[in-house]
Every structure is written in structure tokens, then in C-alpha cells.
C-alpha positions as CSV (number, residue, x, y, z in Angstrom):
1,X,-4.5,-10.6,-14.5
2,X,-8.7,-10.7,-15.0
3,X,-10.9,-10.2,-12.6
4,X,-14.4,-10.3,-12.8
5,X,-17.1,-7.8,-11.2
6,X,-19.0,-9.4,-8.2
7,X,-22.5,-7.8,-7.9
8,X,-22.8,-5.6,-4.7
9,X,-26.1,-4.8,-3.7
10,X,-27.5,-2.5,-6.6
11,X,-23.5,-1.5,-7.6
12,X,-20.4,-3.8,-8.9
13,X,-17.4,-4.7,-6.5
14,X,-14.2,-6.1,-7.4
15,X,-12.0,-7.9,-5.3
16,X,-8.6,-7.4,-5.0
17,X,-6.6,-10.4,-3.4
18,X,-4.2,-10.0,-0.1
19,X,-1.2,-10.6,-2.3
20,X,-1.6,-7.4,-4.3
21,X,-2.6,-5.7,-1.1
22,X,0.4,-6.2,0.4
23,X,2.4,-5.6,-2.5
24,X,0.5,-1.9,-2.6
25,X,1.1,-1.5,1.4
26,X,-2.9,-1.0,1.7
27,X,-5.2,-3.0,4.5
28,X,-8.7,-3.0,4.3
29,X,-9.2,0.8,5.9
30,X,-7.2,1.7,3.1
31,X,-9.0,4.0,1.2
32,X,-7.9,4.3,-2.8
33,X,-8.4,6.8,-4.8
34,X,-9.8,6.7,-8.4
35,X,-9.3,8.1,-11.6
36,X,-10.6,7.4,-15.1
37,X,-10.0,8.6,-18.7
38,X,-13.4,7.3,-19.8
39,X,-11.3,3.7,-21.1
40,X,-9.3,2.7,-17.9
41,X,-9.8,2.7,-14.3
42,X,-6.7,3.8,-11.9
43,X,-6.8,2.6,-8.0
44,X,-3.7,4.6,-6.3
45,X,-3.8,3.4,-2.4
46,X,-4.1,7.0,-0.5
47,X,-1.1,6.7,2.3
48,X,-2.0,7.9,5.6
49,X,1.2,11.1,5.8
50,X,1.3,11.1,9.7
51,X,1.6,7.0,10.1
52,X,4.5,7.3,6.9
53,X,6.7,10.3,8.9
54,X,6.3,8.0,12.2
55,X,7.4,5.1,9.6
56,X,10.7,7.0,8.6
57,X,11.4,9.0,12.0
58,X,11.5,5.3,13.6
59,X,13.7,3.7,10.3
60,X,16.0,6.8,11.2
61,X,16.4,6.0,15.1
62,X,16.8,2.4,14.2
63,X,19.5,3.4,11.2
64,X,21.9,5.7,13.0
65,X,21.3,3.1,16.4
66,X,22.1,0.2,14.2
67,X,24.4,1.8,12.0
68,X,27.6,-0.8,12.4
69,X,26.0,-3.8,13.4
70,X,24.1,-3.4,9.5
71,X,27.8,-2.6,8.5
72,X,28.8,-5.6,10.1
73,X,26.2,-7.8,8.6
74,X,26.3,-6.2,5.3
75,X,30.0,-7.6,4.7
């Protein structure tokens, strides 16, 4: 894919579509952090740790609740 830089008041923006959002997990509060070599730009989506462990503790609960209906559907 090519994207193009959108002017921004004095500074460049570019604009990342809601497809590779989601596909990244990041919303618009997301904030991304960004590294160069001096050749190549790299946006890594910084991932809130305390929303994530709320994420798996509740995957867990539902897991070991669920446990043999996902057996059951899984056959």
C-alpha cells in the first residue's frame, strides 16, 4: 500500500484507514509509538497493560465457565 502525506497545519499527517486499525487493535486514543532508522518509519500501537490483563482475566472466566459447551461445539 501508498499513502500520501496530507498537510497538517504547519506539519504532515498521514492517515491510516479503519481497516488497518482494526487489524492493529488501535482506536483513535491509541497512541503509537515511533521509531526510525533515518530510511523507514515504524508505527507500533502502544497497548494499554491494565485494559489487556482485564481482557485475559475475563477470556479466562469465560474459558474455564464455557469450557464443554466450546468442547461441544468444537466437535
Amino acid at each position: 500500500m501508498i499513502k500520501t502525506l496530507t498537510k497538517h497545519g504547519n506539519s504532515a499527517a498521514l492517515v491510516i484507514e479503519r481497516p488497518i486499525l482494526d487489524l492493529l487493535g488501535a482506536t483513535i486514543d491509541t497512541a503509537f509509538e515511533v521509531v526510525t532508522d533515518g530510511q523507514a518509519l515504524v508505527l507500533t500501537p502502544v497497548k494499554d497493560a491494565v485494559r489487556a490483563s482485564k481482557f485475559r482475566k475475563s477470556m479466562d472466566k469465560v474459558g474455564k465457565r464455557y469450557a464443554k459447551s466450546f468442547e461441544e461445539l468444537a466437535k
